[in-house]
Structure formats: structure tokens, C-alpha cells
C-alpha positions in Angstrom: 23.1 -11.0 -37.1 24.0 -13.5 -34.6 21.4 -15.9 -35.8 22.9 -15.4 -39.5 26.4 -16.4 -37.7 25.0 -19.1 -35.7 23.2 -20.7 -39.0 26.0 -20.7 -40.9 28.4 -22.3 -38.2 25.8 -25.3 -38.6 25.4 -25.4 -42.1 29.3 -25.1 -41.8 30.1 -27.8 -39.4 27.2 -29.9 -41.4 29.1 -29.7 -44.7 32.5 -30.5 -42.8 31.3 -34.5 -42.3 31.0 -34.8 -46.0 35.5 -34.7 -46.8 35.9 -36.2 -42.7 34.8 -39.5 -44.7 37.5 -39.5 -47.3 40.6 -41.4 -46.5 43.5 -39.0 -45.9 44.4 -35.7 -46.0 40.4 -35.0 -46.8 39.6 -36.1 -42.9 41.9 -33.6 -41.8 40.8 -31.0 -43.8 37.2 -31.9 -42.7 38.5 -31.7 -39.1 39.7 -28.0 -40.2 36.6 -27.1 -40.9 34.9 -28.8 -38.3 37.1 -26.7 -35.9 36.2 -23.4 -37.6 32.6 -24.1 -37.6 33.0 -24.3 -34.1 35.0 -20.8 -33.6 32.8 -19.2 -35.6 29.6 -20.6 -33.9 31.1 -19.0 -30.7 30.6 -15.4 -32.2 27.0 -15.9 -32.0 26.6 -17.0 -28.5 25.0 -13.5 -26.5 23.6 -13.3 -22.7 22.1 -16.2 -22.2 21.6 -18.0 -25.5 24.3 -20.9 -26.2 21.7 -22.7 -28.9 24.1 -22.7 -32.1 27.0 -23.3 -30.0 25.8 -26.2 -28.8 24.2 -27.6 -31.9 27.7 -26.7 -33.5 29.7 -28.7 -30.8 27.3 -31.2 -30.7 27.7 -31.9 -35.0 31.7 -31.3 -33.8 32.0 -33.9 -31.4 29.8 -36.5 -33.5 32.1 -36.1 -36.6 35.4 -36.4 -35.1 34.6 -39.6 -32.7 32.2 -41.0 -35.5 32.3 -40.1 -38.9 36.2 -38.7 -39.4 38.1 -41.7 -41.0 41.3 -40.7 -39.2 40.2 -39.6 -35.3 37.1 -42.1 -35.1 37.0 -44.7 -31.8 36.2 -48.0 -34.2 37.9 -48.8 -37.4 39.5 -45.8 -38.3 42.7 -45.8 -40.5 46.2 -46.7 -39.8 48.0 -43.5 -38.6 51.1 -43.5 -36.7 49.8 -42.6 -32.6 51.9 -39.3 -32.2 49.6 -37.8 -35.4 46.5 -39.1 -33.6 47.6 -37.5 -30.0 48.3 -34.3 -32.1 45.1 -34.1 -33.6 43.4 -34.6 -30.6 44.8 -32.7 -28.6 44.1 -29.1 -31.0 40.4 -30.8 -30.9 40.9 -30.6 -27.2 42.1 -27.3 -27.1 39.7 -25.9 -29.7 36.6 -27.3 -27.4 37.9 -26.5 -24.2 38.7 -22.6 -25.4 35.7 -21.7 -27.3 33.5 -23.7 -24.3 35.3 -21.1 -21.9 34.7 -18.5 -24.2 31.0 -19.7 -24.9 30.1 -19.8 -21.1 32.2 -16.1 -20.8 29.8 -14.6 -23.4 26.6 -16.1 -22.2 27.2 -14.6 -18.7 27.7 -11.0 -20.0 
């Protein structure tokens, strides 16, 4: 069951760069999902395995500081600074948690 969980958080986070490329309020949608895909890839973490999670936050990390129109590092679209802080910062929080989380489970 946790390989049917971990697949999916892939597939999920996979489909999630496809609206992070559409100006607007599709890129934040996209980072949404992105974000979910990477809970969700935390359920199927067990002793000692962390595979989909980190194939997960690897497809994460690439789409928010690559493909997502609104959070990229080059060229990405004019947004006022304190919506780019804020979005970056629940990124931040989201990583940080389920990595703790992650590295908790794997230990069991």
C-alpha cells in the first residue's frame, strides 16, 4: 500500500508542473498541489525507505525554483515581494515538516 501512495504522490507532484506554468492564480494552485503531493508522499515513507519522498521533493523543489511562473529564481512574473515571502515561506514550512516527519518515520 505504501508503494500505491508513494506512486501516486509522483504522478501527483508530476501533474502539478503542468498549471505551475500558467501565469496567475494557475501557479499557485500548481504550488497547492505540488505541496500535497509532497504530504502525501510522506505517508509512504516506512523504516528505512525514503525513495518516493525523495523523488517527490526532488519534482517539488524543481517546480517551484524552476518551472512555477510566480516563485521561480529567473524571469518569473511581477508579484508584489510580501506575496513572494508568503509563498515561500509555507514552501519552507511544508519541506522542513514533512522532512522531519520523513526522517521520524524512516527511523521507526
Amino acid at each position: 500500500m505504501k508503494e500505491l501512495t508513494g506512486w501516486a504522490a509522483i504522478l501527483l507532484a508530476v501533474f502539478s508542473l503542468a498549471p505551475s506554468v500558467v501565469p496567475g492564480a494557475m501557479s499557485v494552485m500548481g504550488l497547492s498541489v505540488s505541496l500535497t503531493a509532497l504530504i502525501i508522499s510522506v505517508f509512504s515513507v516506512s523504516s528505512g525507505r525514503k525513495n518516493y519522498f525523495i523523488v517527490t521533493l526532488t519534482i517539488v523543489v524543481f517546480g517551484v525554483f524552476f518551472v512555477n511562473d510566480v516563485l521561480r529564481v529567473w524571469a518569473s512574473l511581477p508579484v508584489p515581494m510580501n506575496v513572494k515571502f508568503t509563498l515561500y515561506g509555507l514552501f519552507g514550512v511544508v519541506v522542513l515538516s514533512s522532512m522531519f516527519f520523513a526522517k521520524k518515520l524512516s527511523n521507526k
